[in-house]
VOKEGU-28086 format. One record per residue (C-alpha): x, y, z; residue number from 0; residue in three letters. Coordinates in steps of 0.02 Angstrom, whole numbers. Example, Ala and Ser with C-alpha at 12.3 -4.5 7.8 and 13.67 -1.06 7.14 Angstrom:
residues 2
{node {615 -225 390} 0 "ALA"}
{node {684 -53 357} 1 "SER"}
***
This chain:
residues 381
{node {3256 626 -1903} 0 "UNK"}
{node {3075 657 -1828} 1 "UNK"}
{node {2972 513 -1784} 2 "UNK"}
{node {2839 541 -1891} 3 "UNK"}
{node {2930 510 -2041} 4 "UNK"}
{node {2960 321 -2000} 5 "UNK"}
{node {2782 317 -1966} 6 "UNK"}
{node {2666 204 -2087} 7 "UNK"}
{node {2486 230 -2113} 8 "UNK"}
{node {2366 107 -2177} 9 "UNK"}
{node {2260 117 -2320} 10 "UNK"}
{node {2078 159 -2310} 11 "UNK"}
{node {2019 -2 -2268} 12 "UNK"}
{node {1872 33 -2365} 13 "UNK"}
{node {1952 93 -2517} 14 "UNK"}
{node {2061 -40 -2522} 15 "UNK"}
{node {1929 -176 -2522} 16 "UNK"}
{node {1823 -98 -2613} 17 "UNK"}
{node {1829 -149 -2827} 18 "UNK"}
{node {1762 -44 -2954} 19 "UNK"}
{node {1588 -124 -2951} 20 "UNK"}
{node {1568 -180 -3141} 21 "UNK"}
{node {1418 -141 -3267} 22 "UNK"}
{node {1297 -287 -3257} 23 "UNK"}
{node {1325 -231 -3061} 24 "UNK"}
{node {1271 -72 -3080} 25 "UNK"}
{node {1115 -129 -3178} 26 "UNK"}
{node {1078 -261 -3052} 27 "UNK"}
{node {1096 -399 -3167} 28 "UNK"}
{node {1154 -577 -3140} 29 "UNK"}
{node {1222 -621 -3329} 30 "UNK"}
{node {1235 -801 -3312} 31 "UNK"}
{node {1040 -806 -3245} 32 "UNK"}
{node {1017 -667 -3387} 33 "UNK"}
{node {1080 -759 -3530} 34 "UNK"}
{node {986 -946 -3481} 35 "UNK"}
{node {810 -842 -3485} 36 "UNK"}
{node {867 -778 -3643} 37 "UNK"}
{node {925 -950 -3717} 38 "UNK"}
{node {745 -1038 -3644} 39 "UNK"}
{node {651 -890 -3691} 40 "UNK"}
{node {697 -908 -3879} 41 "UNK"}
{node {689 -1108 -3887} 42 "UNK"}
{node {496 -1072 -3838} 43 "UNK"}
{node {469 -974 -3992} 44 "UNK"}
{node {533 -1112 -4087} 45 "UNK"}
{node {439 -1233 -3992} 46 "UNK"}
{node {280 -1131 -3994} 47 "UNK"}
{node {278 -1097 -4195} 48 "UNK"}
{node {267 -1270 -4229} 49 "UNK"}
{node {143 -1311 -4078} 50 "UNK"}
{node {23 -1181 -4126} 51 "UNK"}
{node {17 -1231 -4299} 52 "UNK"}
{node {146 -1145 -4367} 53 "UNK"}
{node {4 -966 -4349} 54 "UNK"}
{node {124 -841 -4333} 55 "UNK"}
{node {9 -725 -4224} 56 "UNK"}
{node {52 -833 -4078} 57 "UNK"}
{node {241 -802 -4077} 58 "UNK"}
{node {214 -626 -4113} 59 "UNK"}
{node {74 -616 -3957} 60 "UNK"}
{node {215 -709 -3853} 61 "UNK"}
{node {343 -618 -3911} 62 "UNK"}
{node {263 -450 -3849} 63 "UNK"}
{node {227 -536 -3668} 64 "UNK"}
{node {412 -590 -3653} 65 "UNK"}
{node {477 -420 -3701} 66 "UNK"}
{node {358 -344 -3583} 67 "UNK"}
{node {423 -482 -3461} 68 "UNK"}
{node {591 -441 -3479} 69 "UNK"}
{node {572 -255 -3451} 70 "UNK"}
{node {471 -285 -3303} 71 "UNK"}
{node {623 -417 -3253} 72 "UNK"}
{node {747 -271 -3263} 73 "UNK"}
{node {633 -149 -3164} 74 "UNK"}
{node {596 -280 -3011} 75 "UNK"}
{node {800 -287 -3009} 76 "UNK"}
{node {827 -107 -2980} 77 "UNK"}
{node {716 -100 -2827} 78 "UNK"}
{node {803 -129 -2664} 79 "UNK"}
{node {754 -261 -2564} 80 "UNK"}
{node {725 -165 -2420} 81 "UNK"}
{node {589 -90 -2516} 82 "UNK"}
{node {503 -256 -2552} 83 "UNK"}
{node {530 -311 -2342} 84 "UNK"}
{node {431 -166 -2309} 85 "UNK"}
{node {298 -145 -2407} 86 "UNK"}
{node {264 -343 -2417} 87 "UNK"}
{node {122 -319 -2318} 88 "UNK"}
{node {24 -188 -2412} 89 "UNK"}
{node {67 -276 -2579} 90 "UNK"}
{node {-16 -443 -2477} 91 "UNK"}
{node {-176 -360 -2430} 92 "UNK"}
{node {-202 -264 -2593} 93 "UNK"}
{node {-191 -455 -2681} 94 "UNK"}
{node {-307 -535 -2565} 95 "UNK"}
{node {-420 -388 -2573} 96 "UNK"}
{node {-416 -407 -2766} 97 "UNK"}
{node {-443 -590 -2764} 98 "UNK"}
{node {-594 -553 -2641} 99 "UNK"}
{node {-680 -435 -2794} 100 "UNK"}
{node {-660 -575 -2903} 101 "UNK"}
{node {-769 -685 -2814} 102 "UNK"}
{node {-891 -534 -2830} 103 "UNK"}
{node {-874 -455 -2984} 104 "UNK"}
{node {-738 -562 -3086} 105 "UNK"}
{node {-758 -591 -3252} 106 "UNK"}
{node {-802 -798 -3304} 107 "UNK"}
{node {-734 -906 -3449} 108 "UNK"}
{node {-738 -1082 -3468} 109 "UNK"}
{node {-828 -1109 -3327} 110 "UNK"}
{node {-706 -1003 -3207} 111 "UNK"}
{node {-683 -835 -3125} 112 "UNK"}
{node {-529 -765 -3113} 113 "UNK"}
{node {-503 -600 -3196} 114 "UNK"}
{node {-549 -426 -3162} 115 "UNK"}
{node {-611 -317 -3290} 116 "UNK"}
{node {-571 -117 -3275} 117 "UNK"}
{node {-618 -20 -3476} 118 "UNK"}
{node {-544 -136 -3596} 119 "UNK"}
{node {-393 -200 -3493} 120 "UNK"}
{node {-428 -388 -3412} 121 "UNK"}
{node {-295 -465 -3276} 122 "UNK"}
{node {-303 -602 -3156} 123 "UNK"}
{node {-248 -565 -2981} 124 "UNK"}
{node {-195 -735 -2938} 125 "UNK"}
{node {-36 -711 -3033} 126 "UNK"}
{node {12 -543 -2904} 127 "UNK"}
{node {-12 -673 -2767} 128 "UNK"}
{node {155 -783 -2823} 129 "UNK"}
{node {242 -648 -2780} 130 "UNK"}
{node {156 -567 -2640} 131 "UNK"}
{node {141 -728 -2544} 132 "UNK"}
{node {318 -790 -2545} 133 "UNK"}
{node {372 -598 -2509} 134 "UNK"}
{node {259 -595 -2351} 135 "UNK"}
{node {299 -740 -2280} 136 "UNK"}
{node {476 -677 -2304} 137 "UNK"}
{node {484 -531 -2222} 138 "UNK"}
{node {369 -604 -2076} 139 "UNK"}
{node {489 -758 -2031} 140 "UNK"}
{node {648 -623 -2061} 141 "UNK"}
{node {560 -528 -1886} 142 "UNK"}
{node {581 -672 -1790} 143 "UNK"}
{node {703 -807 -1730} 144 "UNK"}
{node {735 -951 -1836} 145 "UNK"}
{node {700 -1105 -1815} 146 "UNK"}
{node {529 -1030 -1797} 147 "UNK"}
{node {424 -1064 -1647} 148 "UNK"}
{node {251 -1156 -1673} 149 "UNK"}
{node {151 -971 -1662} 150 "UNK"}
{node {268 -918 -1802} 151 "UNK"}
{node {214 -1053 -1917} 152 "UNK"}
{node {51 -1044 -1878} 153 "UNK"}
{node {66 -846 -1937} 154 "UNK"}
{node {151 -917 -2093} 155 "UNK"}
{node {26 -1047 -2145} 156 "UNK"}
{node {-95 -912 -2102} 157 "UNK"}
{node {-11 -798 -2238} 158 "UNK"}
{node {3 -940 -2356} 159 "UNK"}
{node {-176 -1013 -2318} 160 "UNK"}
{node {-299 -860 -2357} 161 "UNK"}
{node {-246 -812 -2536} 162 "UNK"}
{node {-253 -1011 -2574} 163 "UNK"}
{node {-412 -1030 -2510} 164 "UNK"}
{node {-487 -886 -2619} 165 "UNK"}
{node {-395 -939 -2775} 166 "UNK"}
{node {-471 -1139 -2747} 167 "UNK"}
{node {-623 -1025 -2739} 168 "UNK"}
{node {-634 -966 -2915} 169 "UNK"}
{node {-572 -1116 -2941} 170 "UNK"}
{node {-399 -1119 -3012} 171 "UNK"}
{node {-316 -1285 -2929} 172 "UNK"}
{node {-148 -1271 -3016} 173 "UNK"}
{node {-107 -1058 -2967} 174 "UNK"}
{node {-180 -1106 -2798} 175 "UNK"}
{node {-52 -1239 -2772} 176 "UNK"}
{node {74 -1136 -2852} 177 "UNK"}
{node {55 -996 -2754} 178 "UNK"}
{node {40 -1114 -2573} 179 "UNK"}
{node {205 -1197 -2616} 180 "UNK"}
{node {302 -1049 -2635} 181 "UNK"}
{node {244 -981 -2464} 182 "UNK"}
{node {268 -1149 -2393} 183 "UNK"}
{node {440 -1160 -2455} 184 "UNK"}
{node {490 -979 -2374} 185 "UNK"}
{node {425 -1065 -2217} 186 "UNK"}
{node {537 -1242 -2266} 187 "UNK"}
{node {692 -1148 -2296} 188 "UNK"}
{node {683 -1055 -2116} 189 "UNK"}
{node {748 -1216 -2041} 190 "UNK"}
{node {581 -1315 -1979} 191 "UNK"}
{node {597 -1465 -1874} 192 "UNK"}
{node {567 -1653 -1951} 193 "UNK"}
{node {437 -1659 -1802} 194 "UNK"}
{node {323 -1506 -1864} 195 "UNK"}
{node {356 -1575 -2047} 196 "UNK"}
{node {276 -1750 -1992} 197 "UNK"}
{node {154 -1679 -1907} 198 "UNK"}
{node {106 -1589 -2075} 199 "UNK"}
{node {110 -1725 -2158} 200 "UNK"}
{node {6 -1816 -2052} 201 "UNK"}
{node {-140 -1661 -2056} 202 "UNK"}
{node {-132 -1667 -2226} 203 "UNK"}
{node {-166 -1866 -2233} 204 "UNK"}
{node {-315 -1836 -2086} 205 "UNK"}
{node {-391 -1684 -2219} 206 "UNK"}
{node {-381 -1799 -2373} 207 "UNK"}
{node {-549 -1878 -2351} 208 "UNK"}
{node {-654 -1724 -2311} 209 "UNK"}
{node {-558 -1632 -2437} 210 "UNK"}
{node {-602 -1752 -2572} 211 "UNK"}
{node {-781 -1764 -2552} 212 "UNK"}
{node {-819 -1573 -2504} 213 "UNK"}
{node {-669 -1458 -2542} 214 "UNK"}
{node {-655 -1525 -2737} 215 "UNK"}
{node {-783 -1522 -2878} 216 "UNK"}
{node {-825 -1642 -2984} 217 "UNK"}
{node {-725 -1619 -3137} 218 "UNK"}
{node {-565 -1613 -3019} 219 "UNK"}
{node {-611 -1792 -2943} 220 "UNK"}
{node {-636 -1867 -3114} 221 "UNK"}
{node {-442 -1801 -3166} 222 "UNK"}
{node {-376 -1880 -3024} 223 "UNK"}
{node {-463 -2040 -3051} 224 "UNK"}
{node {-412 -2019 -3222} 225 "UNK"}
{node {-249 -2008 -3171} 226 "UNK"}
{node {-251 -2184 -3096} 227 "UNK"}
{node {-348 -2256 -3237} 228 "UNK"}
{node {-343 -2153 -3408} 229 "UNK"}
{node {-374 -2297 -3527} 230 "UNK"}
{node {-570 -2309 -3430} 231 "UNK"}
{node {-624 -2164 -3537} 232 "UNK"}
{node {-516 -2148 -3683} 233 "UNK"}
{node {-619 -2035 -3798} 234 "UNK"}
{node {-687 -1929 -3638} 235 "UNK"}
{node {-581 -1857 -3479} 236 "UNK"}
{node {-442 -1979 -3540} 237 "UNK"}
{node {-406 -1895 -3709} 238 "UNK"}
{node {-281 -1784 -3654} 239 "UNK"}
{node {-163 -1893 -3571} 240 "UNK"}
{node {-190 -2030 -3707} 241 "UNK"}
{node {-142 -1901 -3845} 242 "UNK"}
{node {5 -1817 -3733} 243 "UNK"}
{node {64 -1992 -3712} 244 "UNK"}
{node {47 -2058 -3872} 245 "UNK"}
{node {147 -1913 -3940} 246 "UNK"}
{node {286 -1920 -3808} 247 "UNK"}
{node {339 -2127 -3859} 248 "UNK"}
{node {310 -2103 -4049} 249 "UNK"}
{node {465 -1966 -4046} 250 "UNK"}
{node {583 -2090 -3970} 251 "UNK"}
{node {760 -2038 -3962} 252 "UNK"}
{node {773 -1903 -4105} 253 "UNK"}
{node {604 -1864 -4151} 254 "UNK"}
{node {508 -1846 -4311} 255 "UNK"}
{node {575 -1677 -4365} 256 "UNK"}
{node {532 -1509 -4346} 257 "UNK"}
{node {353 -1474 -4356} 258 "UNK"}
{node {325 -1651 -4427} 259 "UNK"}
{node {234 -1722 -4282} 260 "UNK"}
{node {70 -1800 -4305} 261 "UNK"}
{node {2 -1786 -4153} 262 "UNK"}
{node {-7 -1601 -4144} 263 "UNK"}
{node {-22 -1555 -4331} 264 "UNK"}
{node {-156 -1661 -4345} 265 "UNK"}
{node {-243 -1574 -4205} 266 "UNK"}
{node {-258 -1738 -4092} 267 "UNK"}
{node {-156 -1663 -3952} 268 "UNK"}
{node {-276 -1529 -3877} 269 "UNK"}
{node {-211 -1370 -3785} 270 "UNK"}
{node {-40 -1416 -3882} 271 "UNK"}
{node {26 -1227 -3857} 272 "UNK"}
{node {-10 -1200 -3701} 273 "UNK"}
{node {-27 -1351 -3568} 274 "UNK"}
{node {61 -1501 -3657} 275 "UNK"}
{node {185 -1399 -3780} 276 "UNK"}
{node {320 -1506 -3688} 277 "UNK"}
{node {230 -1662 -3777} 278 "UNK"}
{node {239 -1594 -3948} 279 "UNK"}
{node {441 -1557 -3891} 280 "UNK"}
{node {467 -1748 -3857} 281 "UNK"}
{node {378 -1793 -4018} 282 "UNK"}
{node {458 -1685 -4159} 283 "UNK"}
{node {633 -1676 -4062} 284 "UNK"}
{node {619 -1840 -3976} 285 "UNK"}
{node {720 -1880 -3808} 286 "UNK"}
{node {867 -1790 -3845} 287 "UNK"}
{node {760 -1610 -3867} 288 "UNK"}
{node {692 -1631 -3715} 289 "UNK"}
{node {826 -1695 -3616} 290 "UNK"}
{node {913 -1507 -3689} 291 "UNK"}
{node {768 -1429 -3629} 292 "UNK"}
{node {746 -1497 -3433} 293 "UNK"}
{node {958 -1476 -3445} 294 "UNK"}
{node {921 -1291 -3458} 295 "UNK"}
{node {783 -1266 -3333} 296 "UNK"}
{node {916 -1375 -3208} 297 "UNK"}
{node {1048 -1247 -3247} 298 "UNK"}
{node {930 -1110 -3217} 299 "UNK"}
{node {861 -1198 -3059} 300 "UNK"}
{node {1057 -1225 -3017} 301 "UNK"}
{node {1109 -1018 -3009} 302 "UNK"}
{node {932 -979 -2920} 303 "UNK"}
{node {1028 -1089 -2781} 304 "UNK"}
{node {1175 -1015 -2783} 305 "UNK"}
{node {1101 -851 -2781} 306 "UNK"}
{node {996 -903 -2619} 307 "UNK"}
{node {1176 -960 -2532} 308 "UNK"}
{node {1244 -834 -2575} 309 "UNK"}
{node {1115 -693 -2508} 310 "UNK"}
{node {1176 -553 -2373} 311 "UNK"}
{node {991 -581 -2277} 312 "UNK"}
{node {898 -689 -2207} 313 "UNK"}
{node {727 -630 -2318} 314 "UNK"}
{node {842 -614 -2452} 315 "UNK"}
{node {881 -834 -2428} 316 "UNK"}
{node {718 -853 -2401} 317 "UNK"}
{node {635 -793 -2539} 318 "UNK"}
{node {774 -801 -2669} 319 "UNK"}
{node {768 -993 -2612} 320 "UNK"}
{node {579 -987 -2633} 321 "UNK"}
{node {581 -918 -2800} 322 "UNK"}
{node {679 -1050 -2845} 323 "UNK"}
{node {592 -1183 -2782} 324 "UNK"}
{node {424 -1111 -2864} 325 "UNK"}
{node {495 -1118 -3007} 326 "UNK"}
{node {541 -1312 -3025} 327 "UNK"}
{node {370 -1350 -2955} 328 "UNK"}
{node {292 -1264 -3111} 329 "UNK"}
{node {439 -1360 -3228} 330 "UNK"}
{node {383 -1519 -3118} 331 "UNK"}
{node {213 -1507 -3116} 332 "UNK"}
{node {172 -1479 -3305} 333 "UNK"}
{node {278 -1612 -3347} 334 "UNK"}
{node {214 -1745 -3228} 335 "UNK"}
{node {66 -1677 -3282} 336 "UNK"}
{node {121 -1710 -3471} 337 "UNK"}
{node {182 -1886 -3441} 338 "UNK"}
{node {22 -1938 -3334} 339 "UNK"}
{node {107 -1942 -3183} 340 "UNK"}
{node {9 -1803 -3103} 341 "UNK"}
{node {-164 -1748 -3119} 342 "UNK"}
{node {-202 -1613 -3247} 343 "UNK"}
{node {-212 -1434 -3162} 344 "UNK"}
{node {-160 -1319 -3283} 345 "UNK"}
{node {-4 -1265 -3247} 346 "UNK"}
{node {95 -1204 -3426} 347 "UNK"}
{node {286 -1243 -3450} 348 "UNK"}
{node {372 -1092 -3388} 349 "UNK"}
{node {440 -968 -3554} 350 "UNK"}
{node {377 -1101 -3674} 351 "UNK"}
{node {188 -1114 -3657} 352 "UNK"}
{node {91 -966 -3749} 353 "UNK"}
{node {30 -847 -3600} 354 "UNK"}
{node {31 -666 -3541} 355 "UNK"}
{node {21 -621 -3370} 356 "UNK"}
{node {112 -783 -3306} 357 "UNK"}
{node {272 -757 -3410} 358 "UNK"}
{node {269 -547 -3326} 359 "UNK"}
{node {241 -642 -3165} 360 "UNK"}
{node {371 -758 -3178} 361 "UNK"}
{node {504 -660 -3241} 362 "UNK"}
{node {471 -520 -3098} 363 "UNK"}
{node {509 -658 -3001} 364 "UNK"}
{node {668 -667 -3069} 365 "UNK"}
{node {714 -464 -3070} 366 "UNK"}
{node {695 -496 -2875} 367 "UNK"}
{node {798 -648 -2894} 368 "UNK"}
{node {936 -546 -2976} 369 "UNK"}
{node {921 -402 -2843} 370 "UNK"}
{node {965 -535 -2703} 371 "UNK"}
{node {1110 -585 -2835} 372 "UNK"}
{node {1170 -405 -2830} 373 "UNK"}
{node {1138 -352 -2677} 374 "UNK"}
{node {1311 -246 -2592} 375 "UNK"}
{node {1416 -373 -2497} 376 "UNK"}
{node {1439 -347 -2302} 377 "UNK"}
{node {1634 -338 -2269} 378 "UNK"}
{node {1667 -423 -2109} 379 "UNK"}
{node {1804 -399 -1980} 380 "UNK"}
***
């Protein structure tokens, strides 16, 4: 009998590994992420009929903006991330050269510039930055060796310093420290030393002085003296946290029932669909609501950190982990905010306050996120 015919050949070693990849795959989908948007998304509606005043324009306005969002989620998934490596640049000088034009020709309310104005169609560039920024930074630190060396940080605060600096400009405190903490996290996650973290630290301690009586107005000093004493001007710059307070501890455990809180039907609570919606949560729902509530931003929170352990690049870690991290800081911020425990900056509750471009914004955020999730595994040998 010929040789050959005891003669065994192995399988295509790539056909063999290789599994039918299934739908939500295909569509670059992560379900589990997919499904706690959805969940949050509709508990905001709730929230937001009652908080508005039970005006039904508002959920159908928000309603709009997260269908838009979740579109635009879907179409940031599709894209490769190779795609958003290279072109991070181009999408970070278009942003700063938008948020340059505002300073010259933006369009002001409430005492602030921040939007552009082209026919009939009003955006504010800031928003573009919380992605751009954290992309940039990115793809930068993915170039070079990690830890990074003490030029490469320097190029990353760089990144991270210039769009900040022209959003403080406009001003808008709360996108401005938004958008600097998710570039600074990119740069966090790339493995920096406890020394150059102290040292940070430290500059930031040296800056606080000058900072305080040139780099902030007026208004922004009183809310953080307000902050440590809110009860010195009740009726003035201490109304809101006196209200948001006031309607957090009179909800106790289970709340006074849906759309049965005082605080906010009575019109006490200002800015109670937007800023402090969380406060008209704790009153009408009590504890319990929104313990539910910060249970489902963990769990989101929870898969954006899997999904950042679980990226096949570094930029993909990076800014999957960044995204993340961005994210509780604007779940962090607006309630410490809330509560008193931080100064107010205007930062909404992510998928629950009423907004536009913020909710598109955010939710881009997470199409990327769900491209890192379904991004083709390496096979190793």
């Amino acid at each position: 009998m010929a040789s050959r015919d005891y003669m065994h050949r192995l399988p295509d070693a790539g056909s063999s590994l290789r599994r039918p990849a299934s739908l939500s795959r295909r569509l670059h989908i992560d379900v589990p992420l997919l499904l706690l948007l959805m969940i949050l998304a509709g508990a905001g509606l709730v929230i937001l009929y009652s908080a508005a005043g039970e005006e039904i324009h508002y959920v159908k306005r928000q309603s709009v903006f997260l269908c838009l969002a979740f579109v635009g989620m879907f179409i940031a998934a599709q894209i490769p991330l190779e795609f958003y490596r290279r072109w991070s640049p181009w999408f970070y000088i278009a942003g700063c050269c938008l948020l340059v034009a505002v300073l010259f020709v933006g369009v002001g309310a409430k005492g602030a510039q921040r939007w552009l104005q082209i026919g009939g169609f009003r955006f504010q560039p800031s928003e573009a930055l919380k992605l751009a920024v954290p992309i940039a930074v990115a793809a930068y630190l993915h170039k070079r060796t990690l830890p990074p060396s003490f030029l490469s940080v320097l190029g990353a605060l760089a990144i991270v310093g210039v769009p900040a600096a022209l959003i403080v400009r406009q001003p808008d405190l709360g996108t401005s420290i938004l958008i600097a903490a998710s570039g600074l996290f990119a740069l966090y996650l790339s493995g920096l030393s406890w020394k150059m973290i102290g040292s940070a630290a430290l500059a930031a301690l040296v800056a606080a002085w000058p900072m305080w009586h040139w780099g902030l107005r007026d208004y922004q000093r009183q809310r953080i003296l307000t902050l440590f004493n809110p009860d010195a001007d009740r009726l003035g710059a201490g109304w809101n946290i006196f209200q948001s307070k006031a309607a957090i501890g009179s909800g106790g455990w289970y709340g006074k029932g849906y759309m049965e809180g005082t605080q906010s039907q009575l019109d006490f609570l200002p800015e109670s669909h937007t800023d402090f919606i969380i406060a008209v949560l704790a009153e009408e729902w009590g504890m319990r609501g929104a313990l539910l509530l910060l249970t489902l931003y963990l769990l989101i929170i929870a898969r954006g950190i899997y999904i950042s352990f679980m990226a096949q690049s570094v930029f993909g870690r990076l800014l999957a982990g960044s995204i993340t991290l961005t994210f509780f800081v604007y779940v962090f911020v607006n309630i410490g905010m809330v509560s008193g425990l931080l100064p107010v900056v205007g930062v909404p509750l992510p998928l629950v306050s009423h907004g536009g471009t913020s909710v598109i914004t955010l939710m881009a955020g997470f199409g990327i996120l769900m491209a890192i999730s379904t991004e083709k595994r390496r096979v190793l040998f």
